[in-house]
C-alpha positions in Angstrom: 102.8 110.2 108.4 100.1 108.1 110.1 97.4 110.8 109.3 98.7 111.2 105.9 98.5 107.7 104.9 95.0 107.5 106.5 93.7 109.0 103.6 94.7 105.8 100.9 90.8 105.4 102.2 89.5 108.0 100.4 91.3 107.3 97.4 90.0 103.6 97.1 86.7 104.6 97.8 86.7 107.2 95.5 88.2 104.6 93.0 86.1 101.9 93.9 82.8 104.4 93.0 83.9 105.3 90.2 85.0 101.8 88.7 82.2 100.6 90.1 83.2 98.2 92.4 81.3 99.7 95.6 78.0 101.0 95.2 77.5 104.4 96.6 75.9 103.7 100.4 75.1 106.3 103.2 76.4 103.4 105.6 80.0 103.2 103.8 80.4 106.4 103.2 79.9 106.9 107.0 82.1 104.0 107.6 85.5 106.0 105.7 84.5 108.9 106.8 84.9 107.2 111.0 87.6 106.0 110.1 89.8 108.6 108.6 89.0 110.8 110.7 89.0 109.2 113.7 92.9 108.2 113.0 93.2 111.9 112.2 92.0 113.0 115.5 94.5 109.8 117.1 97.7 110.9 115.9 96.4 115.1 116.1 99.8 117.1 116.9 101.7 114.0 117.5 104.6 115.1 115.5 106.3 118.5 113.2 105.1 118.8 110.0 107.3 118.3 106.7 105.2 120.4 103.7 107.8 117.9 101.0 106.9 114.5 103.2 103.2 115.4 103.7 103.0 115.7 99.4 105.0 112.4 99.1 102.9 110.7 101.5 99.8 112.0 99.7 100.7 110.8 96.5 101.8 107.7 97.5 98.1 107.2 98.8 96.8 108.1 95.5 98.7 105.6 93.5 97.7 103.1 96.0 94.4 103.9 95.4 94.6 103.6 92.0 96.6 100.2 92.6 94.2 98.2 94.8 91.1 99.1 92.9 93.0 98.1 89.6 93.8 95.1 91.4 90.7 94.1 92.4 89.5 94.3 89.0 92.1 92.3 87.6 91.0 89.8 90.5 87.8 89.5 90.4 87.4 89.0 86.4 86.5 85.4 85.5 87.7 85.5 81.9 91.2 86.5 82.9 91.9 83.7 85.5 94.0 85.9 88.0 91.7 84.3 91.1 94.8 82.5 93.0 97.2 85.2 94.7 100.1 82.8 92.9 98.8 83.9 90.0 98.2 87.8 90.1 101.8 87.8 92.0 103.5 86.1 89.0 102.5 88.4 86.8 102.9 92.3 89.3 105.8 91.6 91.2 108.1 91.1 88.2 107.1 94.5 87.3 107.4 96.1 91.2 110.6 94.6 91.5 111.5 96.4 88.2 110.2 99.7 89.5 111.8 99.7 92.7 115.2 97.9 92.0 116.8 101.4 90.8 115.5 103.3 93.4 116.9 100.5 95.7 120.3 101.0 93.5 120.7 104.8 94.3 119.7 105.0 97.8 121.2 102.2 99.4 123.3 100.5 96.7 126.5 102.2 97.4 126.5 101.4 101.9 125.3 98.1 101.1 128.1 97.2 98.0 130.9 98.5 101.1 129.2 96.8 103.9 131.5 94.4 106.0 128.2 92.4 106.6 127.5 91.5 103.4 130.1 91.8 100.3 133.2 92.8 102.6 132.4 90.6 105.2 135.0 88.8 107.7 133.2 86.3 109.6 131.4 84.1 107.9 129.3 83.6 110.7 127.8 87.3 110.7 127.5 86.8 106.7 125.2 83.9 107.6 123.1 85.2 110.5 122.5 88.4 107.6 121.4 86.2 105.0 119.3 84.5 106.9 117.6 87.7 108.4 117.4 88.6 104.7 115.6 85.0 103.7 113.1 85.9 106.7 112.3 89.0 105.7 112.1 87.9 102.2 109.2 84.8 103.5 107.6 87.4 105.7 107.1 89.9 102.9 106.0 86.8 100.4 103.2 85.9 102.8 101.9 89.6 103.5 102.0 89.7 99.5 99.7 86.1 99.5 97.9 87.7 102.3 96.6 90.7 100.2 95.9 90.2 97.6 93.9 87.0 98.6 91.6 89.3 100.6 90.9 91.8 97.8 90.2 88.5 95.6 87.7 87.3 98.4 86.3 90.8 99.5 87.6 94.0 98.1 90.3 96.6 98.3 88.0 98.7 100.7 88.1 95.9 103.2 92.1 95.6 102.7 92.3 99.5 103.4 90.5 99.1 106.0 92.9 96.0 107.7 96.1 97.9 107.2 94.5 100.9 109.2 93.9 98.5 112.2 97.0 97.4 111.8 98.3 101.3 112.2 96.1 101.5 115.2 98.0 98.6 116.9 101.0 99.9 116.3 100.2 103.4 117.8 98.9 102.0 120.8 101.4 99.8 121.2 103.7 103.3 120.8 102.2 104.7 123.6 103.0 101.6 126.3 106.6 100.4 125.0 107.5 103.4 123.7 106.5 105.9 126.6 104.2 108.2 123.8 101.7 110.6 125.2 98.3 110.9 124.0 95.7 113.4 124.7 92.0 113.1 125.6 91.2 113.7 121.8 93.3 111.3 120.1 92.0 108.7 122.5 88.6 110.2 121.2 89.9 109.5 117.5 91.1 105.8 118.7 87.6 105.5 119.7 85.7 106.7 116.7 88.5 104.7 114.3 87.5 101.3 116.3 83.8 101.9 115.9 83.9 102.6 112.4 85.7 99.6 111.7 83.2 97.8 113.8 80.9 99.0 111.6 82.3 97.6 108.3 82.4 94.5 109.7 79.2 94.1 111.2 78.1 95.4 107.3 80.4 93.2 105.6 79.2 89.8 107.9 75.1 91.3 107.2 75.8 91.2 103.1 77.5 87.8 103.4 74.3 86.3 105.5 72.1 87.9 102.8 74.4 86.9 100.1 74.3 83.2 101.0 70.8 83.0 101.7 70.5 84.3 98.2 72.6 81.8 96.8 70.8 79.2 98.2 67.3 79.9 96.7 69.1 80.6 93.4 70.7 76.5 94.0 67.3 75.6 95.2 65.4 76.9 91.9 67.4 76.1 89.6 67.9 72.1 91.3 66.1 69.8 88.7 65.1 67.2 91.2 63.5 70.1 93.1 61.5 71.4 90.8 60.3 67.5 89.7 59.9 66.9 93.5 57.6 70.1 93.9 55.8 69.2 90.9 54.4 65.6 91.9 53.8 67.4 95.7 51.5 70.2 93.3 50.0 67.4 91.1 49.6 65.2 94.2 47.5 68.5 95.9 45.8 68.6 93.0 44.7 65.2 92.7 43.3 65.0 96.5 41.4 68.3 95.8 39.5 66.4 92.6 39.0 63.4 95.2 36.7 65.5 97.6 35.0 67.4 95.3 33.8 64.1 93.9 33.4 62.6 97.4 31.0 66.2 97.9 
């Protein structure tokens, strides 16, 4: 599943090229490629494999490809004013909650409507250590919302893929201490090569930001009217003294 789902990074690279949204680099190409297939060599025969789960998986990746790049579009367009994660959420998750509610009503609709935890419940104190669990969950899963889709507003849905494999990483590793899993010499050869590509994108992404801000701040310093007057008497001033000792000579 882990491998599978690797490859979302693919998708939103090859999404992000061809909206536009990346420009085509031999250093971030190198960076997905590190990546995806260092995780493929991590989990490499951890489990069976399911032909019917591996094509779910994969097109699950695709659409979320096509989702965070659409996304980030929708983000990252002035004129539409979907900046603020309050925002963008306000108007999708409406919509996802739409999409998944009957899917949620056929699969687990029927356990849950006979459940004595919830609807046939006899202790009200169960009833209310559920609900609460529930009203957790449902904070934890508004703030990994926030979380995400303020990241693709400030960076991009590259960077976001990126995050969620780390995130994959921890919890393999932490797999293999709680959870007794054995690993090989190549899969920690994959952890290895996963780690250093995502070193990689960040050491890119903090390089662009330094460049981008020293931009910035010659643009501000050009375009300031009281600089340009300021450098203007210093020139005339220059000139002025120049006149002075030619005259003195």
């Amino acid at each position: 599943y882990t491998m599978t789902k690797s490859s979302a990074i693919l998708f939103i690279l090859l999404f992000s090229l061809l909206f536009k949204l990346e420009e085509m680099r031999v250093a971030l190409v190198l960076v997905v490629l590190l990546i995806a297939g260092g995780l493929f060599m991590f989990t490499y025969k951890s489990t069976q494999f399911n032909t019917q789960g591996f094509v779910l998986v994969l097109c699950a990746s695709f659409l979320g490809g096509v989702r965070w790049t659409l996304t980030q579009i929708l983000m990252q367009k002035a004129e539409l004013g979907l900046q603020n994660p309050i925002d963008i959420m306000f108007h999708l998750q409406p919509l996802m909650f739409l999409v998944l509610f009957p899917l949620f009503a056929v699969f687990e609709g029927l356990p849950l409507s006979i459940s004595e935890k919830l609807f046939h419940f006899h202790e009200a104190g169960m009833l209310l250590c559920l609900v609460g669990k529930l009203f957790l969950g449902g904070i934890l899963a508004f703030g990994l919302g926030f979380s995400e889709f303020l990241l693709v507003s400030r960076t991009s849905s590259l960077t976001l893929s990126i995050a969620g494999i780390f995130k994959e990483i921890c919890v393999l590793f932490l797999a293999t201490h709680l959870l007794g899993d054995h690993l090989s010499l190549l899969n920690w050869l994959g952890f290895a090569v996963c780690l250093s590509g995502i070193s990689l994108h960040v050491i890119l992404k903090a390089i662009n930001a330094k460049g981008e801000k020293a931009l910035n701040l010659n643009e501000e310093a050009s375009s300031d009217p009281d600089l340009e007057l300021l450098l203007h008497h210093a020139e005339r001033g220059e000139e002025e003294e120049e006149v002075e000792t030619i005259q003195q000579h």
